[in-house]
Structures are given as structure tokens and as C-alpha cells.
C-alpha angles and dihedrals in degrees: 000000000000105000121045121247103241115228142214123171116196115195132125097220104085090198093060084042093057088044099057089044087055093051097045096037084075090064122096102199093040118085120188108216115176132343133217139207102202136006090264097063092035089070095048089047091054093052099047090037102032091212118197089220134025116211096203134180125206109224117050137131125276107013118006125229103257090063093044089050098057085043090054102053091047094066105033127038098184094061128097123211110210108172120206120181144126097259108098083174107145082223103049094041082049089055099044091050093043089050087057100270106156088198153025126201136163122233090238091070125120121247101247085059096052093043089054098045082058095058096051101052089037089061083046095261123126121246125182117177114252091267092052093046089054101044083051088056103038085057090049092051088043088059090233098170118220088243112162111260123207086262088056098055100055118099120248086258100049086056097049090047082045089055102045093049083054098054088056102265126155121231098245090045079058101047086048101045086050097034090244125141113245097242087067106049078049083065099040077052102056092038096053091052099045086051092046088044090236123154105188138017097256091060089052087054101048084044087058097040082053094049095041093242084136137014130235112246117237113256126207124226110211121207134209091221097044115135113252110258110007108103114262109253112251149176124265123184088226119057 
């Protein structure tokens, strides 16, 4: 292999990011370019690095990676999305390949496999982990039909206003982080629940939290008989 295959690796957990690094960096013919810590960033990281491929996780604050994946590849056509992260949902894999991605692939996979997932949607092929595989063609023998669910008929604008609001965000934190008025995202608001069929804000953020549009946050559990100093122990969604 002549040319290096350029690397970015989105995730917003800088452990799992050092780890990857560690794994790729031994590989003559890999170059890490640039890291991100959410979608968002990642698209502005492919337009300022061009990486060949793109290492992205699904969950993540801010803007999610299926998202950031559409919003990737419509902008770049060089770039490869391969996502690699720990959901094996039929929904969530569905979402992720509609939205361009060229792979799928679970963070519990080897290295000679990631490395070699790299390789094929690098040279423009399509490569989904065994799992994934299975779960594709499980739905497929079932006779599930790609009919268009409440989540596919919003507009780009109205999920990434879905998924602010289920992050937490105000309105008016919304209209200022997109440079919207607040009358608008108010519409965006109103439209994206009618076509989700959603009555009341709870039940948004319980829909996002189903679809992994979001992730819950770990929450520690203090304890009266902790021992000073030494971390309570607490739950992550991610183990």
C-alpha cells in the first residue's frame, strides 16, 4: 500500500480514543489524523483534515453520529464512514447504513478485524461485524418492510433540534447554539412531536433515550460509609 489511509476517530470517551490510537499507530500504512469528541466537531474535522475514513460512534453529546454521518457524506465524497460502537439494535445499525455509512462494527471486535474493516471501506466495499451481519439478515427473513417511521420523516434540522431538547437544552439555549429565533425552534418543536406523535417533553426524551439518540449519564451513588477519598462506585451506560 503506497498512500496512507488517513484516520479520524469520533468518540466522546478519550480512553477508548487513546486506545484505538494505540491499536492503529502500529500500523505502517494508517495515519491518525485528528480525533472528536462529538458529531459536531467530527464534520468540521473532516472538512478542515479530508480523512480517508472516518471511526464513528453513535451516541455522543451534542449531535450523534448518525447525523453526523448524513451530514459528512454530503459534503465529502471521498470520505468513508465506518461506525464502531457497542449498539447491535436492528434500528439503530438501519439508521446508521441508510444515513451512508460503508461499515458496522462492535467495540468488542479484534484488531485484525478493525484493521481489516478499515481496508475494505477504504477500497469503497461494505463491511458489517458478524453480529451485525446477523441482526441485517434476521430482519430481512422476518419480512420487516422499509417502511418510513415517525423518526424518518423529520427534516435534518428538526433531529438535531430532537436531540438538543433531549439533551436538556432550553429553547432559547437552542435558538442560540444554531443561530435560530426562538419562535422557530419552537416550531421545529411543535412539528417534530406531532409527527412523532409525543405530548409532552418526558416522553421526547424517553423516545431519544430508546432510539439511542442520547445516552443516559452515569450516576453516582454516594454512600454514608464510603471511604474518604476512593470514588463512589456508580452506574455508566456504557460499560
Amino acid at each position: 500500500m503506497n498512500e496512507k489511509i488517513k484516520i479520524l476517530i469520533c468518540d466522546d470517551h478519550t480512553l477508548f480514543r487513546e486506545g484505538i490510537k494505540a491499536i492503529l499507530e502500529g500500523e505502517q500504512w494508517i495515519e491518525i489524523v485528528g480525533e472528536a469528541n462529538d458529531g459536531r466537531q467530527a464534520v468540521l474535522e473532516v472538512g478542515r483534515l479530508n480523512p480517508d475514513v472516518v471511526l464513528m460512534d453513535v451516541a455522543m453529546p451534542d449531535l450523534g453520529g448518525v447525523e453526523a454521518t448524513h451530514r459528512i457524506l454530503q459534503t465529502s465524497r471521498k470520505t468513508k464512514i465506518l461506525i464502531l460502537t457497542m449498539y447491535e439494535e436492528e434500528e439503530v445499525i438501519a439508521r446508521c447504513l441508510d444515513a451512508g455509512a460503508s461499515g458496522y462494527i462492535l467495540k468488542d471486535i479484534s484488531r485484525p478485524h478493525l484493521i481489516h474493516a478499515i481496508e475494505v471501506v477504504h477500497s469503497g466495499g461494505q463491511y458489517l461485524s458478524a453480529r451485525a451481519l446477523k441482526k441485517v439478515v434476521n430482519q430481512y427473513v422476518k419480512g420487516a418492510k422499509s417502511t418510513a417511521t415517525g423518526y424518518d420523516r423529520l427534516t435534518d434540522r428538526e433531529r438535531e433540534i430532537l436531540k438538543l431538547l433531549a439533551d436538556g437544552m432550553a429553547l432559547k439555549e437552542i435558538a442560540g447554539r444554531l443561530s435560530l429565533s426562538v419562535k422557530t425552534v419552537d416550531a421545529h418543536k411543535t412539528n417534530l412531536m406531532r409527527k412523532l406523535d409525543l405530548h409532552a417533553s418526558t416522553e421526547l426524551i424517553k423516545y431519544a433515550i430508546q432510539r439511542n439518540l442520547i445516552r443516559l449519564p452515569s450516576v453516582a451513588v454516594k454512600s454514608a460509609h464510603s471511604t474518604p477519598g476512593r470514588p463512589s462506585r456508580g452506574r455508566s451506560a456504557r460499560p
